[in-house]
Every structure is written in C-alpha cells, then in structure tokens.
N, C-alpha and C positions, 0 to 999 in steps of 0.2 A: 504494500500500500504506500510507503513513504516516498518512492520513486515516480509512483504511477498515479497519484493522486485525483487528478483532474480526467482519467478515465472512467472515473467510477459517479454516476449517479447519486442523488440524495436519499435514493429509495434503497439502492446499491448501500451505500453506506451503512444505512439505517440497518439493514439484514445482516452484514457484517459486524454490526454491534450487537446485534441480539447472538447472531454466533459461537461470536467470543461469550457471550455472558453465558449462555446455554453449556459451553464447554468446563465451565465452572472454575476458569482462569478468569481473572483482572484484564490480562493483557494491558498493562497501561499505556507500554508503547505505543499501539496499536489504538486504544480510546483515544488518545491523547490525539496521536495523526487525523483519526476521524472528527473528533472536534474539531480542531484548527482548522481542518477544510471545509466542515459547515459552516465554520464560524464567517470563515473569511469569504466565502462563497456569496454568502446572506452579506457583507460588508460590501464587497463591489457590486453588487446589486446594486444594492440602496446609492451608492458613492456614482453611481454611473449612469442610473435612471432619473429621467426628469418629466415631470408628472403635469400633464394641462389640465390644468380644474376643469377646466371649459367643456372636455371632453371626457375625463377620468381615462386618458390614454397614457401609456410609457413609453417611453422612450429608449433605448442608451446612446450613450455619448460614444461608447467606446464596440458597439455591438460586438465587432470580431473577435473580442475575448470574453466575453461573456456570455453566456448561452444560457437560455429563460427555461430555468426546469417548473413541470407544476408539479408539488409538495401535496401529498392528501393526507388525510387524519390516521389514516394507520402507519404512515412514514414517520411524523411527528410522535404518533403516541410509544410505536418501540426505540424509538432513538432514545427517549427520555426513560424508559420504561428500561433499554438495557445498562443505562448508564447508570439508575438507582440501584437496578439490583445487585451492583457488585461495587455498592457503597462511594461510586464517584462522586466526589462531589463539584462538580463543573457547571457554576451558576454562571458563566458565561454562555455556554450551549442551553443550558436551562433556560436563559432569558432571550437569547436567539430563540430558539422555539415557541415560546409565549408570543412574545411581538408577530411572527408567522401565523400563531393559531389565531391568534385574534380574529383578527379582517376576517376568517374563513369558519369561524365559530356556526353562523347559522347555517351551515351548510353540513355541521356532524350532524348526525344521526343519534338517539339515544347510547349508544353503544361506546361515538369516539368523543362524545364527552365524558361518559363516566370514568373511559379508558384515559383519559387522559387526564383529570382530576385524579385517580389510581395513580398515575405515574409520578407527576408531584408530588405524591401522598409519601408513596416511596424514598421519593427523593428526599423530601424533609422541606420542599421549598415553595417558596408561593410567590412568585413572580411580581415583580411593580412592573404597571405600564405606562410605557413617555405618552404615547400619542393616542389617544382615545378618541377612536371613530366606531361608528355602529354599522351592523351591518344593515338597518334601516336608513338611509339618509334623512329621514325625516325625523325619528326617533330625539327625544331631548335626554340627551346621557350626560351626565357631568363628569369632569376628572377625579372628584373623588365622593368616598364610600362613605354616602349619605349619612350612616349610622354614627362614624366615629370620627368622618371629617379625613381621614388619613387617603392616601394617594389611590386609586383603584388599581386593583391587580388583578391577575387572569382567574382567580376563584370566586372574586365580584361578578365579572363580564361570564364565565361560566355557571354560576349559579343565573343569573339575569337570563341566559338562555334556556337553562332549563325548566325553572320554575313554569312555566308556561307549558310545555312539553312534558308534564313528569308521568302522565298517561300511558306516553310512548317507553317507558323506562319499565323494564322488569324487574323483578325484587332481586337480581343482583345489580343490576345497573345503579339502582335504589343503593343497596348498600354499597357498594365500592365507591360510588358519588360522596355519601355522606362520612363513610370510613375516612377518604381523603383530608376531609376538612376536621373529624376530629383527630385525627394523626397531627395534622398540624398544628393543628390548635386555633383555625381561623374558624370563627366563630360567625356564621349566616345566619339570623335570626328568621328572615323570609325562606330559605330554603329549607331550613330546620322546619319551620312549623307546616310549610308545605305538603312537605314528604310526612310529617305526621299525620295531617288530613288525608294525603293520597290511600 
C-alpha cells in the first residue's frame, strides 16, 4: 500500500481496513498509510474545488490530479468501524469522515445511521462540525445544540435525522443507535424519549 497508494479507491481502502482488523492484527503501518490517504485525499478535494452557489456545481482547479470518487455509507461506516475496533484512535480520519457523512446523512437508510453512530460508539468519539448545512435547503438548522448551547456534532445532525424515521429502524438499529450515544456519554434528550415512545 505505501508505494501504491493512489491506486486504491476509498471503498478499496475502507475493505482493507476492515481486513486488517478482521485479521486480528493492528497493522499500524498499514492504518496509519490508509488514513493519510483518506485524509489527504478529502484535503485536495476541498483545497481544489470551487463551489457556485448559483448552481450548487464543483469544480477543480487542478482536475488532472484529482479524481471525484462517490463515498457511500457502508464505505464510511467500516472505515470508522475498522479503525475502532482495534482501539485507533485517529480523530483526524474520524472527523474526515463526519464532515463526508454529513451533507449525505438523509440519504442513509435506517441501517447506515445506526451503523455508523455504532462506529463512533466504538471509537469513543463524537465528532464537532465546522460547516453546518442540511440536507433540506430550506430546513432552519442552527450551529449549535439547542439544549446546551455547545457546537453541533455529527450525533446532533444524526439523531435530527433519525428521530423522524425511527419506524424505519428495527430493535437493533434501535439499540446500537442508542448504545452509541450512551457509550459516549452524549446525552439526546429528543432521541432518548423518542425511541422510548417508538
């Protein structure tokens, strides 16, 4: 992988993280390479796309070296999901991947939200978000988490999507959603009593 890096897809990656973890080695080398390329991957994105509101089109500046992969919720959710289980703690890729899930949140299914609240669960981490956009354009969402005033992070923005969906959610979806957030210790008062009602 260290040689060969930019042959390998985000999805590619993602499977070779779970790999390694399933093998029941660390392989740190090896996580450590696959972070940096995600990382840095998602970095000249951002650094070389230019966005017309006008339109909601992208751009790059640099296109020949960049090449626009789409990222789905199962790519996202074992990337994070292999990197917990074998106790990494790489809150840079962690928060790489929150920023990603965001924008793409109403588009999970009951399944790759739970899975992916699970994965942070895992991890021990809850994400802050800089740039808080909804995926309603219309929707009035504020930067932070009404209750307590503090910044909104990806277990705000996924509780907010599921709370409305929790129908779609079966009694483990149900629990591994809410397992997450008492693992962590972040405390949803609306999706707590939610899933109480459900």
């Amino acid at each position: 992988f260290r040689n060969r890096p930019d042959e390998f897809s985000s999805k590619q990656m993602s499977n070779l993280a779970w790999s390694a973890m399933t093998c029941g080695e660390p392989h740190p080398e090896l996580l450590a390479g696959i972070s940096r390329e995600f990382v840095n991957r998602r970095r000249m994105e951002n650094a070389s796309a230019v966005v017309d509101s006008d339109t909601d089109t992208v751009t790059g500046t640099d296109e020949g070296n960049i090449r626009e992969e789409h990222i789905d919720a199962v790519t996202l959710c074992t990337l994070v999901t292999s990197f917990a289980k074998v106790g990494a703690r790489d809150e840079e890729l962690y928060g790489t991947v929150a920023e990603i899930a965001f924008p793409m949140l109403c588009d999970f299914d009951a399944r790759h939200l739970s899975n992916l609240a699970y994965a942070y669960g895992l991890a021990g981490f809850v994400p802050g978000l800089r740039d808080i956009r909804t995926c309603d354009a219309d929707a009035d969402k504020t930067t932070s988490n009404s209750a307590s005033g503090s910044p909104m992070t990806l277990f705000d923005v996924l509780a907010m999507e599921a709370i409305p969906r929790l129908q779609e959610f079966n009694s483990q979806h149900l629990t591994s959603l809410i397992w997450a957030y008492a693992t962590t210790e972040y405390f949803h008062l609306g999706l707590f009593e939610a899933v109480a009602v459900e």
